[in-house]
LUMVOKOL-936533 format. One line per field, with one value per residue (C-alpha): residue number from 0; residue in three letters; x, y, z. Coordinates in steps of 0.05 Angstrom, whole numbers, plus 5000, padded with zeros to 4 digits. Layout:
# LUMVOKOL-936533
i = NUM, ...;
aa = ALA, ...;
east = X, ...;
north = Y, ...;
up = Z, ...;
***
This chain:
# LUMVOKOL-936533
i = 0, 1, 2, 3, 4, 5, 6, 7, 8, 9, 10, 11, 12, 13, 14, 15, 16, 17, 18, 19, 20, 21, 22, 23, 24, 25, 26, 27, 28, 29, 30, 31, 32, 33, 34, 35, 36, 37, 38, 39, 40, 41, 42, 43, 44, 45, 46, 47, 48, 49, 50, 51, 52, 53, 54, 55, 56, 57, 58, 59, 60, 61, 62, 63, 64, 65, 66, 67, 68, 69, 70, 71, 72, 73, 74, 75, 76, 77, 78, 79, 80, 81, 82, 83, 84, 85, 86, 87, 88, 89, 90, 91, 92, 93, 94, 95, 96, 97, 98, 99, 100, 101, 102, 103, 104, 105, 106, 107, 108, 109, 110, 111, 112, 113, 114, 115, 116, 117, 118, 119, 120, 121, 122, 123, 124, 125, 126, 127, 128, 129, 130, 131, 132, 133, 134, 135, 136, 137, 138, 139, 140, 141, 142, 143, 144, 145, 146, 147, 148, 149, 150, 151, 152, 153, 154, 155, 156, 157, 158, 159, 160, 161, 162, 163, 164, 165, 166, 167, 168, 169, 170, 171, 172, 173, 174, 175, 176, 177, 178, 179, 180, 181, 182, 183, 184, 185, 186, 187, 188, 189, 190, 191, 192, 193, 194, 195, 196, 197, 198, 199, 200, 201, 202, 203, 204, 205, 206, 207, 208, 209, 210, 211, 212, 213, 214, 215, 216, 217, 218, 219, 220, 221, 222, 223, 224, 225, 226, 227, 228, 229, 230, 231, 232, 233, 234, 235, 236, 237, 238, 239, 240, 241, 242, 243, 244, 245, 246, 247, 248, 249, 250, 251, 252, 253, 254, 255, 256, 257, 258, 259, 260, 261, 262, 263, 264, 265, 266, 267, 268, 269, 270, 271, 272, 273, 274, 275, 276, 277, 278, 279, 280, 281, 282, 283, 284, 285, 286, 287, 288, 289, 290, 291, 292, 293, 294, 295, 296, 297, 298, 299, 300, 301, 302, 303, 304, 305, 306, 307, 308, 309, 310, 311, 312, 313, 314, 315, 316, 317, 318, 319, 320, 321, 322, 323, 324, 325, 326, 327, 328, 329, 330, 331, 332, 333, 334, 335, 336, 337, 338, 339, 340, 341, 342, 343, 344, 345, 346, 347, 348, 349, 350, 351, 352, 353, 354, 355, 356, 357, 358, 359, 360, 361, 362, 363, 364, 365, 366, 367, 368, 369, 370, 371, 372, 373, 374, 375, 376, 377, 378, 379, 380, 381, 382, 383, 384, 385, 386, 387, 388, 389, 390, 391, 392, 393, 394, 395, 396, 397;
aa = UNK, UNK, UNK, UNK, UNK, UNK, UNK, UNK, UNK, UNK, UNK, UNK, UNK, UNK, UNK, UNK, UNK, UNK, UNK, UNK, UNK, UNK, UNK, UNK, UNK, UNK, UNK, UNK, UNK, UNK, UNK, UNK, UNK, UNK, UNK, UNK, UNK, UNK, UNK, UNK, UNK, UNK, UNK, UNK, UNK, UNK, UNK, UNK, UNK, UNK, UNK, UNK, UNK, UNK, UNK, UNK, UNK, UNK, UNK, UNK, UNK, UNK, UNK, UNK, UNK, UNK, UNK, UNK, UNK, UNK, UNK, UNK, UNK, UNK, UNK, UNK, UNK, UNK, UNK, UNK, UNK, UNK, UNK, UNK, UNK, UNK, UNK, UNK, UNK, UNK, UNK, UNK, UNK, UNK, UNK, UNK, UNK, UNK, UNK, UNK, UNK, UNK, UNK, UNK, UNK, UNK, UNK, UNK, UNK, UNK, UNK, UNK, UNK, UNK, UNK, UNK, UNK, UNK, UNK, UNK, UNK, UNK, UNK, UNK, UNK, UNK, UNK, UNK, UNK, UNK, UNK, UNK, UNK, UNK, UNK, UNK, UNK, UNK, UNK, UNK, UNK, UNK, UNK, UNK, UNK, UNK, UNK, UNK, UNK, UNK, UNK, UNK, UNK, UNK, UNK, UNK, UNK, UNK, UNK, UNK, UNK, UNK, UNK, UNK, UNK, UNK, UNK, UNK, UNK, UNK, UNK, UNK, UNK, UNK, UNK, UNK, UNK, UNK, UNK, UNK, UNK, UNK, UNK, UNK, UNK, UNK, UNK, UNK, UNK, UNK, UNK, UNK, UNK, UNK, UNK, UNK, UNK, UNK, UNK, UNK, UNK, UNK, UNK, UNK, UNK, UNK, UNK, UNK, UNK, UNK, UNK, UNK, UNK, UNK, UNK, UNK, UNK, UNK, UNK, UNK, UNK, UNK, UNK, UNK, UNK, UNK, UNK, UNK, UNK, UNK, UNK, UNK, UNK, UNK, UNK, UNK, UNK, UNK, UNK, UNK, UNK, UNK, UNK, UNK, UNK, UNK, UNK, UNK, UNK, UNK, UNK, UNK, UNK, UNK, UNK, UNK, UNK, UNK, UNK, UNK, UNK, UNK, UNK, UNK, UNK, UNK, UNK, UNK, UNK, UNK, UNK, UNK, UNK, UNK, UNK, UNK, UNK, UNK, UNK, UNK, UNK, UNK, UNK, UNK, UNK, UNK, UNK, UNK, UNK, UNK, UNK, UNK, UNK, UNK, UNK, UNK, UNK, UNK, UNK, UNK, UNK, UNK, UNK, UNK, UNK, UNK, UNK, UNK, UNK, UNK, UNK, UNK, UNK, UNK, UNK, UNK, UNK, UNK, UNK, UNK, UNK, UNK, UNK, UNK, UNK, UNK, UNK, UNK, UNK, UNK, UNK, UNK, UNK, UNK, UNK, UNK, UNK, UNK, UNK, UNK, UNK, UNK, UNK, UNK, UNK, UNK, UNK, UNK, UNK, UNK, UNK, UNK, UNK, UNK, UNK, UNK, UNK, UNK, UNK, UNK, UNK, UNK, UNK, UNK, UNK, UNK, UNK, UNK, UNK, UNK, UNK, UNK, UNK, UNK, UNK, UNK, UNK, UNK, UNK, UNK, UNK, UNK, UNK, UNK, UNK, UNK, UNK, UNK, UNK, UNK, UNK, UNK, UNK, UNK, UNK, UNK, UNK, UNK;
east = 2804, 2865, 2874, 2940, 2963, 3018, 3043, 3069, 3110, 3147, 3212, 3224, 3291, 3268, 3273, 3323, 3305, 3341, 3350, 3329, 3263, 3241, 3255, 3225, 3158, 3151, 3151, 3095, 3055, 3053, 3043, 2988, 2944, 2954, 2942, 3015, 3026, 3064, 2989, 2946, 2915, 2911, 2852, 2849, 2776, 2759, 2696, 2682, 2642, 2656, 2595, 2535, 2463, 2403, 2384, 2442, 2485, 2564, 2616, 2661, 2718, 2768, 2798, 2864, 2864, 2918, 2931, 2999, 3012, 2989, 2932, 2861, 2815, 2752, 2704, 2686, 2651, 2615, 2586, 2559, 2538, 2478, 2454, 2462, 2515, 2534, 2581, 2599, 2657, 2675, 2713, 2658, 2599, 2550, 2503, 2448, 2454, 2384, 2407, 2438, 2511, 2575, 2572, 2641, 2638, 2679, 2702, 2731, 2770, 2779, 2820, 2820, 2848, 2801, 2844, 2824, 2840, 2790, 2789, 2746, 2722, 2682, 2624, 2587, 2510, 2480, 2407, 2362, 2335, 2278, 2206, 2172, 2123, 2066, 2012, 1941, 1891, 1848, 1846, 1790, 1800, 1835, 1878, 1947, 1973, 2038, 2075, 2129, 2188, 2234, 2230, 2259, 2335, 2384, 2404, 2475, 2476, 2487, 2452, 2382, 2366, 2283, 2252, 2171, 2124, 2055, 2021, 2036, 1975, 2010, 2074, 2094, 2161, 2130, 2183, 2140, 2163, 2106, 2166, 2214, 2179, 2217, 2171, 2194, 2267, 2265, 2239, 2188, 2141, 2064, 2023, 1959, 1899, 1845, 1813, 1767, 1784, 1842, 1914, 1969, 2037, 2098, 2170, 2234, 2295, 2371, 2416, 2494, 2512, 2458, 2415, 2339, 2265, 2198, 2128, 2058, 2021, 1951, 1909, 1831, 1810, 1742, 1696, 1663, 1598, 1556, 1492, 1478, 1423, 1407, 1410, 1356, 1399, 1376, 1427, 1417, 1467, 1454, 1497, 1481, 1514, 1504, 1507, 1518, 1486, 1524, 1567, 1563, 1583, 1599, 1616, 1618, 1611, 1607, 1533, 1528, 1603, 1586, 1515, 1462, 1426, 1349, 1334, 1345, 1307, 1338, 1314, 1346, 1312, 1322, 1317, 1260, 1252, 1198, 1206, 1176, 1238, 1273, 1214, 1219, 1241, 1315, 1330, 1375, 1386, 1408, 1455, 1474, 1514, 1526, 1586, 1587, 1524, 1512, 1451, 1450, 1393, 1381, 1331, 1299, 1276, 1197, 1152, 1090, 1069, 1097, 1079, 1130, 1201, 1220, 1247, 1268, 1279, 1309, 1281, 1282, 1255, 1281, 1334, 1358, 1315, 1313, 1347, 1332, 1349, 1355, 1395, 1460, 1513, 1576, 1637, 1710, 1717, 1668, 1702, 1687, 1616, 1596, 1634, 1587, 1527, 1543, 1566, 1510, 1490, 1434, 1434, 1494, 1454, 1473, 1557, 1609, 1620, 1559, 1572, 1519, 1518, 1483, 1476, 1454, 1418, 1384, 1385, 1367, 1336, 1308, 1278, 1346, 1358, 1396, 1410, 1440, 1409, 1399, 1406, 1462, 1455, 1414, 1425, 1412, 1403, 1408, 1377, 1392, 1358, 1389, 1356, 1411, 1416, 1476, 1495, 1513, 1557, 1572, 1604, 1569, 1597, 1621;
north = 2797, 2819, 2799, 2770, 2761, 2727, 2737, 2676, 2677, 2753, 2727, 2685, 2657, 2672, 2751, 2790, 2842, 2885, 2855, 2917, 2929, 2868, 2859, 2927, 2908, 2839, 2877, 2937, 2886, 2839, 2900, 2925, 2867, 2856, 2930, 2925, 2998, 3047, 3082, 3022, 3031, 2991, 2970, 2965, 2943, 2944, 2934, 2956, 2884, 2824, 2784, 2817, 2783, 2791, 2869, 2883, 2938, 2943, 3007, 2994, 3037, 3031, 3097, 3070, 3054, 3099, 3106, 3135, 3203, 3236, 3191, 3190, 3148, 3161, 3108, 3056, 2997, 2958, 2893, 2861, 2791, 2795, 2820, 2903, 2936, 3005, 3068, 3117, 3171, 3171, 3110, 3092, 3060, 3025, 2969, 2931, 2855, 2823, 2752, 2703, 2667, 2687, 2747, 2765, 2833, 2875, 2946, 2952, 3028, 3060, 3105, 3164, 3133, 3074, 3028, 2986, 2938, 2908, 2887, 2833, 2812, 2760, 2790, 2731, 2746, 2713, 2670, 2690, 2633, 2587, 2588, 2534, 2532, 2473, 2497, 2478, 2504, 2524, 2511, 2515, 2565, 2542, 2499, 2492, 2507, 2483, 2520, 2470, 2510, 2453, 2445, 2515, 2514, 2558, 2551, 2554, 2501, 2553, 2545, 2584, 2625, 2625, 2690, 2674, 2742, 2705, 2768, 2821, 2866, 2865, 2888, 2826, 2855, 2923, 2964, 3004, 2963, 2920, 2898, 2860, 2815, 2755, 2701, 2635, 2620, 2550, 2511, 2488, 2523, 2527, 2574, 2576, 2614, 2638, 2679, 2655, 2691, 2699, 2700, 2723, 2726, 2722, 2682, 2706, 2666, 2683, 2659, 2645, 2714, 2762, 2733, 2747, 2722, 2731, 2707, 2718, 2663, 2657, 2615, 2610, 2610, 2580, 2590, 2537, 2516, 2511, 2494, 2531, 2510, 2542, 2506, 2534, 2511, 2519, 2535, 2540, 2562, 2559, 2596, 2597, 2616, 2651, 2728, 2774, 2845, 2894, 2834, 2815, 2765, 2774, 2732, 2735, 2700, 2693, 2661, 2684, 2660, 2621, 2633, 2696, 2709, 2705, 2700, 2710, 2691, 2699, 2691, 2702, 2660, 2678, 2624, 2637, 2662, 2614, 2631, 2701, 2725, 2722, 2768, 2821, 2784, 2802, 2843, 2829, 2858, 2823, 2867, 2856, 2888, 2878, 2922, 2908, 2916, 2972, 2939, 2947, 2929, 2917, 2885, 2868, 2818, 2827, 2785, 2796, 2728, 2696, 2632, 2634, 2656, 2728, 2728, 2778, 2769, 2792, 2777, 2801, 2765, 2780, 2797, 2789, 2757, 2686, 2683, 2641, 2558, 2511, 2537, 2545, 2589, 2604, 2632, 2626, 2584, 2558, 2602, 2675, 2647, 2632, 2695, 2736, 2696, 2714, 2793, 2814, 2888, 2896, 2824, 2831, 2840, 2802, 2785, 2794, 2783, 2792, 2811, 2786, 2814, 2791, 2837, 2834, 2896, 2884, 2835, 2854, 2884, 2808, 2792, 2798, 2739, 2766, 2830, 2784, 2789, 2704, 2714, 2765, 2743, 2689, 2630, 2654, 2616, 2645, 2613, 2640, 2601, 2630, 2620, 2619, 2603, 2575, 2566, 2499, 2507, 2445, 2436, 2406, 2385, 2441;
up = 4385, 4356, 4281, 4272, 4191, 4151, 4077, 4047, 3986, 3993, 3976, 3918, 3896, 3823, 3850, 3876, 3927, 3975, 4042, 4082, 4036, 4042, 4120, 4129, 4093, 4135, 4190, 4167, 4153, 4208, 4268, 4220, 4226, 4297, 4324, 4352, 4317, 4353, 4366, 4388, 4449, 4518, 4556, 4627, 4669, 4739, 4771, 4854, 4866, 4826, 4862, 4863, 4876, 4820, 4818, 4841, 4820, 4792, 4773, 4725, 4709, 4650, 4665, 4671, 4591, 4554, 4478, 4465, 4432, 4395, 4402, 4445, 4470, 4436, 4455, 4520, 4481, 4538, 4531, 4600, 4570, 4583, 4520, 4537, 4510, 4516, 4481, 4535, 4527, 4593, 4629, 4671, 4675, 4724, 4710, 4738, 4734, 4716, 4705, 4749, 4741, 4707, 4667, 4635, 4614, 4566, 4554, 4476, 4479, 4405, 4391, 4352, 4299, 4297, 4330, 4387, 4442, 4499, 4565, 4612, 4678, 4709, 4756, 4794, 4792, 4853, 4840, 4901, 4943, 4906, 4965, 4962, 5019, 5041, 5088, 5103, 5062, 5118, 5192, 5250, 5293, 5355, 5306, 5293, 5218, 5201, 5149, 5112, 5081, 5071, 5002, 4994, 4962, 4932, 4864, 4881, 4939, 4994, 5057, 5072, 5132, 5146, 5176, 5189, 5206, 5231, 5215, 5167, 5195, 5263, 5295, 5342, 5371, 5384, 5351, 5312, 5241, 5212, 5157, 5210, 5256, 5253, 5296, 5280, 5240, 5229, 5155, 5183, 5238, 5268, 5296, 5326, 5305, 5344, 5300, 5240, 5176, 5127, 5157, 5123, 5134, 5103, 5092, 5080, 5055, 5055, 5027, 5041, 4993, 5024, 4965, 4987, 4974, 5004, 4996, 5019, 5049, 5067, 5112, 5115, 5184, 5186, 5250, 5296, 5295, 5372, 5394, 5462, 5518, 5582, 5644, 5697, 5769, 5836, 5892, 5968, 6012, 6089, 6145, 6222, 6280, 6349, 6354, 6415, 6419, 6375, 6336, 6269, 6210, 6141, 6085, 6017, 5951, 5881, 5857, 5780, 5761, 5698, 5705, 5682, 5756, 5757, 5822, 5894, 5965, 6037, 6097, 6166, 6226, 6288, 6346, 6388, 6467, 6491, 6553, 6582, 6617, 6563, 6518, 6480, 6418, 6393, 6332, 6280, 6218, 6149, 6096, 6026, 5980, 5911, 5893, 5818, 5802, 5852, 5885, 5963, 6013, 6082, 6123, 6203, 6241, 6256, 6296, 6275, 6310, 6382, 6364, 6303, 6297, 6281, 6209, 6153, 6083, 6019, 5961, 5887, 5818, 5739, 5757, 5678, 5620, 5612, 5541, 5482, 5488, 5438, 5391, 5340, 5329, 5301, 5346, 5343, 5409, 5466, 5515, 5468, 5464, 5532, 5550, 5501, 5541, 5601, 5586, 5541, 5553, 5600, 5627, 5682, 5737, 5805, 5767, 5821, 5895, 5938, 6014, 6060, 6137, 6202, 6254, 6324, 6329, 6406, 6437, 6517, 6559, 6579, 6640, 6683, 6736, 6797, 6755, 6698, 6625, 6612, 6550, 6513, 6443, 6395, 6362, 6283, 6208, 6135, 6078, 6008, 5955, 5871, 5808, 5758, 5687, 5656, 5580, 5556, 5493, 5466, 5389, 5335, 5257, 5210;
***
């Protein structure tokens, strides 16, 4: 602050000065105490940003001070209001801002000669946003959690921009950058979890003057709670038909889907030739395959007695264990547990398609009637009778 001073009294009527003295000391006085001297210096402040948010940095230059001839600037005096001051000899300076809202800062240049003068300018400090975030404090797995960001404001009464990552452990948009996963951009979001233990993401506000804030969040996951029972099923499936010499039938299917295989029996009947012209019996042959598991068999009619039908069979038993029944557990969903059930090592036996054939093997030479075999072909059935085992998952309290 310049001083400014007065002398009151200098002339008095009782005296009798010179004119020019007099004048002449009025005026060495008054530019004394207001650094108007011939030497006083000028100061002159510029900054390169005059907003800046918290942390951010600002140059200031008061280069373009002068002090006339034959004085020099000997000192920068900088105060940035915020309770750092600085001496530099130089003209410039730079200076992170700490603390939020108007900081009017000044440069004081002395001269040489002690005198001074200063310089000021406002630099706006921008307040980051304020997170405020409501979520859950744990969710089942399988469960929505809704994460409330609303409450969230800036200090200044700018508008907020919301950038959500789900999961800071993963790298949703595949770019290689775990940092910029931006998943949901709204206040308020939800997200389902499948997975029991702690998630953890985080939120990131903006605000209207690049102003930015983040926070972790976290979410207990808690698992589900199952008690499992094994169903012991029986299935039959028939299939019959009529077959001439060197044709055959195949069809498929899928018997262990949902289910752990135990069991198998097939038999193939064939119809019988009661008659003796139409003797020897035929001869068919049932296939299977079992391409998943790698199992493939084969087997033929016989007929052992002419008072029954020629038959053959396929047959095998344990197939898998029968596993324990009766039971709880903890999984993450129904679905992962009965898919555990059924895939446990060393109990996938019989999964997949299986591919049964019928094939008429021979079915002449029979008695021949005018030189015509009666009988080309047979009339055929398939029974196939499973033993399967499947898991009952059903949910029970926490």
């Amino acid at each position: 602050m310049r001083a400014t001073s007065r002398r009151t009294g200098l002339m008095d009527t009782s005296r009798t000065m010179t004119l020019g003295i007099g004048a002449m000391l009025i005026l060495v006085s008054v530019a004394g105490c207001t650094g108007l001297s011939a030497t006083t210096p000028r100061a002159d402040i510029s900054a390169d940003l005059n907003e800046v948010n918290v942390g951010g940095t600002v140059n200031f230059d008061a280069r373009d001070s002068s002090s006339p001839d034959p004085t020099i600037i000997k000192d920068f005096i900088w105060d940035f209001d915020d309770g750092d001051t600085r001496t530099t000899k130089t003209g410039i300076v730079s200076h992170i801002f700490l603390t939020a809202g108007n900081h009017y800062v000044e440069v004081v240049v002395v001269n040489n000669k002690g005198e001074q003068d200063h310089a000021t300018i406002t630099i706006f400090v921008n307040s980051p946003p304020t997170i405020l975030i409501e979520s859950p404090s744990y969710v089942r797995t399988g469960e929505s959690a809704t994460l409330d960001a609303t409450d969230s404001f800036d200090p200044e009464g700018g508008p907020l921009e919301f950038i959500w990552d789900f999961n800071i452990g993963a790298d949703s948009n595949g770019d290689g950058d775990f940092q910029n996963d931006a998943d949901a951009t709204t206040s308020i979001t939800s997200l389902d979890i499948f997975e029991s233990g702690n998630r953890t993401g985080k939120l990131t506000v903006v605000d209207d003057k690049g102003g930015v804030s983040t926070e972790i969040w976290t979410v207990m996951v808690i698992t589900r709670n199952f008690h499992i029972v094994w169903e012991e099923q029986h299935v039959t499936i028939e299939r019959s038909g009529y077959l001439n010499q060197g044709d055959s039938i195949q069809f498929e299917h899928e018997p262990g889907a949902g289910a752990r295989m135990i069991q198998v029996n097939a038999t193939l009947t064939l119809a019988r030739d009661i008659l003796p012209i139409m003797w020897p019996e035929d001869n068919f042959t049932l296939s299977l395959s079992v391409p998943m598991t790698g199992w493939n068999t084969f087997s033929s009619t016989t007929h052992d007695n002419i008072t029954e039908n020629a038959t053959s069979s396929i047959e095998r038993s344990e197939m898998n264990d029968r596993p324990e029944s009766g039971y709880s557990t903890q999984a993450d969903s129904d679905e992962w547990l009965t898919y555990d059930l059924l895939n446990q090592a060393g109990q996938r036996f019989g999964q997949g398609t299986w591919i049964w054939t019928v094939t008429a093997d021979q079915c002449d030479p029979d008695f021949p009637v005018d030189g015509v075999d009666p009988d080309g072909g047979n009339d055929w059935k398939l029974v196939i009778e499973y033993i399967i085992l499947v898991p009952r998952v059903s949910e029970i309290g926490i």
